[in-house]
Structures are given as structure tokens and as C-alpha cells.
C-alpha positions as CSV (number, residue, x, y, z in Angstrom):
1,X,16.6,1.1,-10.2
2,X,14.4,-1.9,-11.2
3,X,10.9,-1.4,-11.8
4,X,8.5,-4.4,-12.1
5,X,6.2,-4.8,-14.9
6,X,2.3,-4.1,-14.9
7,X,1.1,-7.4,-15.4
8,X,1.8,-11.0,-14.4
9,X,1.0,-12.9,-17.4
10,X,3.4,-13.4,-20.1
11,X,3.1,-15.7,-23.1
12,X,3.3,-19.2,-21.5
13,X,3.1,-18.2,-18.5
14,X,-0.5,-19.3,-17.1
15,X,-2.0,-17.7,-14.0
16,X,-2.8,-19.9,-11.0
17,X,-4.3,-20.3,-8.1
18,X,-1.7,-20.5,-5.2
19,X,-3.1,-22.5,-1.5
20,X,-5.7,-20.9,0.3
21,X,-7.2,-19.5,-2.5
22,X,-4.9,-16.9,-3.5
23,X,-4.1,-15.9,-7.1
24,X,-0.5,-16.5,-7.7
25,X,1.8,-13.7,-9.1
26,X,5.0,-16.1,-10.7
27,X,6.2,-12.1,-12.2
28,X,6.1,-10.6,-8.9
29,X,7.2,-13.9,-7.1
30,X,10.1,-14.2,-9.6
31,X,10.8,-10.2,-9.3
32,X,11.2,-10.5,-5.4
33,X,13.5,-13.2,-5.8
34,X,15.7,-11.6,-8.1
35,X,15.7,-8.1,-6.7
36,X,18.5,-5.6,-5.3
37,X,19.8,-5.2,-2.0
38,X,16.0,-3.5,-1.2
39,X,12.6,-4.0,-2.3
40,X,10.3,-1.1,-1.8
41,X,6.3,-2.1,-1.8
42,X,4.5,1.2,-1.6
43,X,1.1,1.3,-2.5
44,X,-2.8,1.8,-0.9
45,X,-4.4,-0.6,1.9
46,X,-6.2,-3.3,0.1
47,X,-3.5,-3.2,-2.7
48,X,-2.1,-7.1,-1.8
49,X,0.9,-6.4,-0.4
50,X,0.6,-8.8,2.4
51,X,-0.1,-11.2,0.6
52,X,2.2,-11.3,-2.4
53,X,4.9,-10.9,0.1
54,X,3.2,-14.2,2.5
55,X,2.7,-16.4,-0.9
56,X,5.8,-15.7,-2.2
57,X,7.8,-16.5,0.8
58,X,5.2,-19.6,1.0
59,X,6.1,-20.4,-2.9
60,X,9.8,-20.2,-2.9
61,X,10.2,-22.0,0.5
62,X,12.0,-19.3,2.2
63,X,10.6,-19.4,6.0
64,X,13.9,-20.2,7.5
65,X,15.5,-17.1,5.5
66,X,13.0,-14.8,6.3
67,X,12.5,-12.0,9.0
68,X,9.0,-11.4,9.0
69,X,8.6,-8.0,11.0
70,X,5.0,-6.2,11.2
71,X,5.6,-2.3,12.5
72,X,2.7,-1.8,15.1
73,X,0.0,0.6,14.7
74,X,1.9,4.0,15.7
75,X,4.8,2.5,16.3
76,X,7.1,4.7,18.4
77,X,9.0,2.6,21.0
78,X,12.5,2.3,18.8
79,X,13.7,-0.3,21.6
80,X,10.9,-2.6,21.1
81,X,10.8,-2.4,17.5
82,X,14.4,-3.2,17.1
83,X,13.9,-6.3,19.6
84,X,11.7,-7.5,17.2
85,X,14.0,-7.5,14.6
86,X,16.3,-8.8,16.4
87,X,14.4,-11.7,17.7
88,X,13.3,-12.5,14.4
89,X,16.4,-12.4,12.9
90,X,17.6,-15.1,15.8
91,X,15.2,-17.4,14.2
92,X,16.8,-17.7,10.7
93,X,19.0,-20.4,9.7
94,X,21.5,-17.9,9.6
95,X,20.8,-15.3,11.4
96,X,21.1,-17.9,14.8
97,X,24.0,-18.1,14.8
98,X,25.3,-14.7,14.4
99,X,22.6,-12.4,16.1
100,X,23.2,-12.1,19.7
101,X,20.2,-12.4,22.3
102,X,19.4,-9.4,23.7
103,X,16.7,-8.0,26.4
104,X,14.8,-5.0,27.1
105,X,16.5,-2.7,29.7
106,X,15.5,1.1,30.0
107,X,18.6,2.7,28.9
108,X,18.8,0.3,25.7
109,X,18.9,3.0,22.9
110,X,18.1,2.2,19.3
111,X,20.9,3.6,17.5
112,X,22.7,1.5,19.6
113,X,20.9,-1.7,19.0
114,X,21.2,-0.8,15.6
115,X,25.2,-0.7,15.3
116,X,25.2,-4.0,17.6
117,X,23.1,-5.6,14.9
118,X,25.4,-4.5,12.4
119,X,28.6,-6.2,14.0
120,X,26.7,-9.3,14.4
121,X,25.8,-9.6,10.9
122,X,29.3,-8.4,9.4
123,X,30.6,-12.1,8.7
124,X,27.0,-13.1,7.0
125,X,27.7,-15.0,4.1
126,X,23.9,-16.4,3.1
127,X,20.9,-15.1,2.0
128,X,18.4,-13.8,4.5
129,X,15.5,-11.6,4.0
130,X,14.1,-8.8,6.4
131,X,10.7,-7.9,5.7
132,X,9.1,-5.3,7.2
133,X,5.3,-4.8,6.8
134,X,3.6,-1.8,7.3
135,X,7.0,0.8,7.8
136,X,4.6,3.4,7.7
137,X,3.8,2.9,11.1
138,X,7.1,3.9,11.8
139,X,6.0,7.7,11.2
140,X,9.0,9.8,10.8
141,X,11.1,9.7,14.1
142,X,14.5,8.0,15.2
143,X,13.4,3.9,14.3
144,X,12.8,4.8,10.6
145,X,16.0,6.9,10.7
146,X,18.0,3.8,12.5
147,X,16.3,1.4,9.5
148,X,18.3,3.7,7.5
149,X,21.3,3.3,8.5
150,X,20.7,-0.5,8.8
151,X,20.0,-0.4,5.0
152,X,23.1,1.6,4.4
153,X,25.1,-0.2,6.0
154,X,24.4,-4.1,6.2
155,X,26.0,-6.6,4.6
156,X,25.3,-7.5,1.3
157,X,23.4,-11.0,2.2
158,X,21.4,-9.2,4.1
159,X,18.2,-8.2,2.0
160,X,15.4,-5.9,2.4
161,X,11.5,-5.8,1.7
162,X,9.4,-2.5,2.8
163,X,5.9,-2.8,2.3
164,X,4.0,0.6,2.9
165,X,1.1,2.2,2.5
166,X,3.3,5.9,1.7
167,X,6.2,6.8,-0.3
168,X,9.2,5.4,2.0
169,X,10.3,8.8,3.7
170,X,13.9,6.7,3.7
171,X,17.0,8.5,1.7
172,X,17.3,5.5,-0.8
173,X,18.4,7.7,-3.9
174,X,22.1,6.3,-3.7
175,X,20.5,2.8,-3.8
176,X,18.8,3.6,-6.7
177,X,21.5,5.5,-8.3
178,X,23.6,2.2,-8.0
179,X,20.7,0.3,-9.8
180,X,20.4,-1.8,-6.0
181,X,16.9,-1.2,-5.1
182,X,13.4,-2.6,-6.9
183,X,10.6,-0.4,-6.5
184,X,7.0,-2.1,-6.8
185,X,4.3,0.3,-7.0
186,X,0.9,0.6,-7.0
187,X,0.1,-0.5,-11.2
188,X,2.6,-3.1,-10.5
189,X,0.1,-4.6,-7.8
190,X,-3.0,-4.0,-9.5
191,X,-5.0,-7.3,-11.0
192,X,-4.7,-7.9,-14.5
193,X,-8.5,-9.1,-16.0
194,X,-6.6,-13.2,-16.4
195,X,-5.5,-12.6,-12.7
196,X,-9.1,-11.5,-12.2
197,X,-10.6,-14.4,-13.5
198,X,-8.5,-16.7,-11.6
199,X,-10.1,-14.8,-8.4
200,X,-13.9,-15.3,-9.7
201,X,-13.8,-18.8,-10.7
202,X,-11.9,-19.7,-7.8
203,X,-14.8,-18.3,-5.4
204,X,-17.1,-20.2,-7.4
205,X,-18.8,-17.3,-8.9
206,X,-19.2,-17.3,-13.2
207,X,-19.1,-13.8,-15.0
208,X,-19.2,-13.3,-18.7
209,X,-16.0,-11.6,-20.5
210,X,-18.4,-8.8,-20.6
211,X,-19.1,-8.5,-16.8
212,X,-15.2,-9.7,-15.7
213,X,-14.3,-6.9,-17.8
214,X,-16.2,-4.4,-16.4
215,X,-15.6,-5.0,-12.9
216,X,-11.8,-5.0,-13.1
217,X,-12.7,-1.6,-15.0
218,X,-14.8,-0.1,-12.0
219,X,-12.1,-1.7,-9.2
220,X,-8.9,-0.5,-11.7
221,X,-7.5,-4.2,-10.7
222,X,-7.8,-3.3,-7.0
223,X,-7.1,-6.4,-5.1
224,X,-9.3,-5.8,-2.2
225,X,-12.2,-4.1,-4.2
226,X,-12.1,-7.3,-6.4
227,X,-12.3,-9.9,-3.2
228,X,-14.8,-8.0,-1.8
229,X,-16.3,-8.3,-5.1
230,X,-16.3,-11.7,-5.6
231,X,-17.8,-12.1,-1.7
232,X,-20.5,-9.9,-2.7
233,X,-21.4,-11.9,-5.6
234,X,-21.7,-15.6,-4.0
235,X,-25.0,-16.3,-4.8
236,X,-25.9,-13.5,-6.3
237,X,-29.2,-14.0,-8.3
238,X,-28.1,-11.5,-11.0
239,X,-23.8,-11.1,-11.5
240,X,-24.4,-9.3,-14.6
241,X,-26.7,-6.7,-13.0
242,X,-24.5,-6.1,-10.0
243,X,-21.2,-5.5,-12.4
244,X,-23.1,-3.3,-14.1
245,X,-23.9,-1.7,-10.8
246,X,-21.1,-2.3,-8.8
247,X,-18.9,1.1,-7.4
248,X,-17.3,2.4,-3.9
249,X,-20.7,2.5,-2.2
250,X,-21.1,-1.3,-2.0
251,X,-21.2,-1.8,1.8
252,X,-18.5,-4.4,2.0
253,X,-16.4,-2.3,-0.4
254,X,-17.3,0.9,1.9
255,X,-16.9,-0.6,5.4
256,X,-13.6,-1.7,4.3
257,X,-12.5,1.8,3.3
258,X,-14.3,3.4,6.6
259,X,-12.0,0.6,9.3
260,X,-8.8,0.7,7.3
261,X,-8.2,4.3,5.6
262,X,-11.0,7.1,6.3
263,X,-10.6,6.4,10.1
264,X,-6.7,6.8,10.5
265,X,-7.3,10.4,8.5
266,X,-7.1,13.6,11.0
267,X,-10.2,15.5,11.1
268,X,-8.5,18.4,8.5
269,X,-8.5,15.3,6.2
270,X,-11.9,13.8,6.6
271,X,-13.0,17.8,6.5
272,X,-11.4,18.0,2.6
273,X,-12.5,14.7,1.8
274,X,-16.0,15.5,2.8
275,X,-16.5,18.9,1.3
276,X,-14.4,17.7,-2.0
277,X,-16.6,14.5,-2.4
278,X,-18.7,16.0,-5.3
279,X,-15.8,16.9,-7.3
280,X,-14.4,15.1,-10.5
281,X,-11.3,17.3,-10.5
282,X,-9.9,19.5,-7.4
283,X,-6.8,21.3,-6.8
284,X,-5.8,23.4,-3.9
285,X,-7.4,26.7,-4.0
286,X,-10.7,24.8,-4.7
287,X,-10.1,22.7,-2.0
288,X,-9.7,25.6,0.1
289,X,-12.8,27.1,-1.0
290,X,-14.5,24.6,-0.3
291,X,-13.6,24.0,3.3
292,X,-12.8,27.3,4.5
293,X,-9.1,26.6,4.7
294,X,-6.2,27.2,3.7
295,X,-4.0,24.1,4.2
296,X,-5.7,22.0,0.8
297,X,-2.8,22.6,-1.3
298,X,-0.4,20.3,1.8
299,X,-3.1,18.0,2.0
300,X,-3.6,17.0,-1.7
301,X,-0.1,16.3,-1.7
302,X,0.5,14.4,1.6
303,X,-2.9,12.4,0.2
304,X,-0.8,11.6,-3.0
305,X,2.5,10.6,-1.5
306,X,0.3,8.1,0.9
307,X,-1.4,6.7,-2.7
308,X,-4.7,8.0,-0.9
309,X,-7.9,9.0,-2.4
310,X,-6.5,11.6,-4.6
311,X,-4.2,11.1,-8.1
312,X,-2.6,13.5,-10.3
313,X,-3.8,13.9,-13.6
314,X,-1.3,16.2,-15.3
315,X,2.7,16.4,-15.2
316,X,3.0,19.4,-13.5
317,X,0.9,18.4,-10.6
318,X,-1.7,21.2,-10.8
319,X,-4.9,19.2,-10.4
320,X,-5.8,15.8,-9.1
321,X,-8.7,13.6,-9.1
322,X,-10.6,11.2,-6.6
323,X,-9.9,7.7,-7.2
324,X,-13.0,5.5,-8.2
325,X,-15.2,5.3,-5.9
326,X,-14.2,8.0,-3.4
327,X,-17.2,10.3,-4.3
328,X,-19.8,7.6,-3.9
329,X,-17.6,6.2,-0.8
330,X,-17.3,9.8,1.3
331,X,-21.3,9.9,0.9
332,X,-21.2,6.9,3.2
333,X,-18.9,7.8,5.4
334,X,-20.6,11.3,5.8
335,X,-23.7,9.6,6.7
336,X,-22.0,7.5,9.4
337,X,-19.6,10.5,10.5
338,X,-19.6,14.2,10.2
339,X,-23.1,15.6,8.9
340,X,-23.0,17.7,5.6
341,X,-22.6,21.7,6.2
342,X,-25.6,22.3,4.2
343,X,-26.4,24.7,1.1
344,X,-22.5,24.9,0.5
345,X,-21.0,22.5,-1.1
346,X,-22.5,22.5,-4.0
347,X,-22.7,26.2,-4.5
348,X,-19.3,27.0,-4.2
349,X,-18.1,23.9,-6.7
350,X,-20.4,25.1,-9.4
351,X,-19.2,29.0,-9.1
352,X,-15.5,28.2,-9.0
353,X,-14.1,29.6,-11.9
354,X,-12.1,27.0,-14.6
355,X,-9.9,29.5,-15.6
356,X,-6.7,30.8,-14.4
357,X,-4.0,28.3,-12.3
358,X,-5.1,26.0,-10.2
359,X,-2.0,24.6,-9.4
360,X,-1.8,22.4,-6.1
């Protein structure tokens, strides 16, 4: 298994702004390039993956090697998403002329499609990448298991690149066993404070080492949290003042939470996140307390596989802690969405006990 390295910038190597604006990762670029049989992007919304995977396609001139496949929202039609593939495969120098045309007919079955696409691709003998963007979509049914098998089973030309959003629910451990697949994770995404910089002054906004520093402490490198930053700060009479000030509850960093994460959460979710939202430090039972459940301990854990809200602060799992921002963030969101349970909250947090296991 190949794991990428926290930061972009190496001795000589500067960083640079890439076209449209965007901060170029040469590590990460240089990383995907060079990786096993399957690259595995797993980290929060906001985190970049879209766009280190567009810029370094973009960089190293790969459009007619690529597959570009976006799972749809709730994907659960394996036939269409496996047309897709197909289709985009058929559009690669070499995928055109090895992958068969095929159309949509209601007794197509995706494990069949699958093992079609298999044959077709048995005599590939260049490189060609299949990048699939948002698996998570994919939920947990047949397409993700058919991907599986795909991976499994392809040729070795054939390369892979899952972005998602959750831990890959995808039996790779033979893969990376066999040292063949890269795994890029959330610290491996995150902005380092020269990456940073690169952002600010290419938005036209200057910030002290003092004020740069600070705000890639408050955002912990997050890409979108720094973007949204640096929007918030063109023409800003005062930058210092608003690093010093900046957090989750900035509306652009808020409403961007609220569209892409808080409102995809079931209601059980939204309940813990609410009732939880005054907490440094929760674990299960105190989640429980707190909402008058009993399901906190699952919950905490699903959030942590997804890289959601929540992280674990200790080895054996037993407590975890919002990310920054989330406290200030859930305020908002319970303003514009459930209203507070009154008088409870706050009793209950400050009369749990801190002794005795807490595990999650």
C-alpha cells in the first residue's frame, strides 16, 4: 500500500498556480501518475477531490486516456451506471477500439455488462484511467459490488481512481496486501500554509504571515473553507480582523455545509448533531443521553467512516470530537432547521459524569 505524503512542497519544489485559478499540487499530480493498479480518494466534501483529480488530468494531458465517470446522486440503476462506463470508455484512444457499443434494454443486467466489459478489455495493452467521482453514491447494493469485481479482475492497463466522500465499502485488502493500491486521504488533501498563500494572493487578497497562518489554523488546510475564505475576504476593509474572527459560522462557510453535508444527513443524524453541538468531546452513551437514544454509539462511527463532523481522539476509539467549526456551524443550521428542545441540552452535558468508560 502507498500512502501519499502530507504536504506538496518539497525543497525546490515551488507551489504554483495551475489555469483557472487553481493551486497546483506537482506531489499529488506526480503521486496519481505513479500509483498502483487503484487510487482510492476518500475524504470530506469540500476536501478538493474534484479538483486535483480535473487539474491533474488537465496537467499531465491525459483527456484521451481518461474515463471520467460522476456516480449520480443515489445512484441505484446498475444498467445505467455501467452504460456510462461503458460509453466513456468508447471514447478513449484505447478504449475505441476495444469496448463494444452497447444499448439499454430491460433485461440488460449489470453483472453481465460487467463480464462483457471484461472480455472487451482482455487484449488492452495501453494505459487508460477510470475515474469515478463520487462512488459513494453508489450506496452499498449490486453496482458497487460489480465495480468490485471489475477491479479484481481487469487488466493490468486498466487503472483506477475512486474519489469518495466515505471509506470505500470495496474489499480491496488483497490490493493492498500486494502493495497495488494508493490510498489518499483526508491530511493528504489538506492545504499546506505555501499552498495557502498561493490561494490568497491569487484572489487578490494580502494577509500577513500572521493572519495566513491563522486561518489555515481555523480551516485545518480545508480546501473549501479556505476558498470560501478568500471570497469572503475580497475587499474586506479589515483581513486581519476577520482571520482573527473567522470560524464555521461564516455564512458562506455555513451555507456550504447546510447544501452539501447537513442536508443529505437522516433526521437520527441531524437529531445527534443538534443535541451534541455544545460538546467539545462526546462518545456514545453521552450521545445517547443527550438525545434520548440509543443508537449514538452506530452513528459516531458511520459519521467517522464518512470523514463527517466527528474525529477520534484516542487509539481505542472511545471518544471523538467535532471537527472545527461544527459547534458554531449546527447553531446555524438549528436556526434554519429543527428548533432547540429547550432547558436540556445543556443540563444533561454539564451533569454527565467524566468518569467511568465512555467508549463509542
Amino acid at each position: 500500500m502507498r500512502r501519499a505524503e502530507n504536504s506538496d512542497v518539497t525543497p525546490g519544489r515551488p507551489v504554483r498556480l495551475g489555469a483557472g485559478g487553481v493551486v497546483s499540487r506537482p506531489g499529488l499530480f506526480e503521486l496519481l501518475q505513479l500509483s498502483a493498479r487503484v487510487t482510492a480518494l476518500s475524504a470530506p466534501a469540500g476536501s478538493g477531490k474534484t479538483v486535483l483529480l480535473g487539474s491533474w488530468i488537465s496537467q499531465a494531458g491525459l483527456g484521451e486516456r481518461v474515463a471520467w465517470v460522476p456516480a449520480r446522486r443515489d445512484e441505484s440503476d446498475p444498467q445505467q451506471f455501467w452504460l456510462s462506463v461503458l460509453d466513456r470508455l468508447r471514447k478513449t484512444a484505447p478504449g475505441s477500439a476495444l469496448v463494444r457499443e452497447l444499448t439499454a434494454a430491460p433485461d440488460l443486467d449489470g453483472w453481465a455488462m460487467v463480464e462483457r466489459l471484461l472480455k472487451d478489455l482482455a487484449t488492452l495493452d495501453d494505459r487508460v484511467w477510470l475515474v469515478i467521482d463520487d462512488v459513494h453514491e453508489l450506496g452499498a447494493g449490486d453496482t458497487l459490488r460489480q465495480l468490485e469485481l471489475l477491479v479484481l479482475r481487469a487488466p493490468p492497463e486498466l487503472r483506477f481512481v475512486l474519489a469518495s466522500r466515505r471509506e470505500l465499502r470495496l474489499g480491496l485488502h488483497r490490493l493492498r496486501l500486494e502493495g497495488e493500491l494508493t490510498e489518499i486521504r483526508p491530511p493528504d488533501l489538506r492545504f499546506s500554509v505555501a499552498d495557502a498563500r498561493t490561494l490568497f494572493q491569487a484572489a487578490g487578497v494580502p494577509l500577513t504571515d500572521s493572519a495566513l497562518g491563522l486561518l489555515h489554523e481555523r480551516t485545518e488546510g480545508w480546501a473549501a473553507g479556505l476558498r470560501l475564505a478568500a471570497l469572503s475576504l475580497a475587499g474586506h476593509p479589515d483581513p486581519e480582523r476577520f482571520a482573527a474572527e473567522f470560524s464555521g459560522s461564516e455564512r458562506t462557510v455555513a451555507d456550504y455545509l447546510l447544501a452539501e453535508v447537513l442536508e443529505r444527513q437522516p433526521a437520527e443524524v441531524r437529531r445527534l448533531l443538534l443535541r451534541t453541538s455544545v460538546l467539545e468531546r462526546v462518545s456514545g452513551p453521552l450521545a445517547n443521553a443527550l438525545t434520548g437514544g440509543t443508537g449514538g454509539e452506530r452513528i459516531l462511527l458511520e459519521l467517522e467512516a464518512a470523514n463527517a463532523f466527528v474525529v477520534s481522539v484516542d487509539t481505542s476509539r472511545c471518544t471523538g470530537q467535532p471537527r472545527d467549526g461544527s459547534p458554531t456551524t449546527s447553531i446555524r443550521w438549528r436556526r434554519s432547521g429543527t428548533p432547540r428542545r429547550p432547558g436540556t441540552g445543556g443540563w444533561r452535558a454539564g451533569c454527565w459524569p467524566t468518569t467511568g468508560p465512555a467508549c463509542i
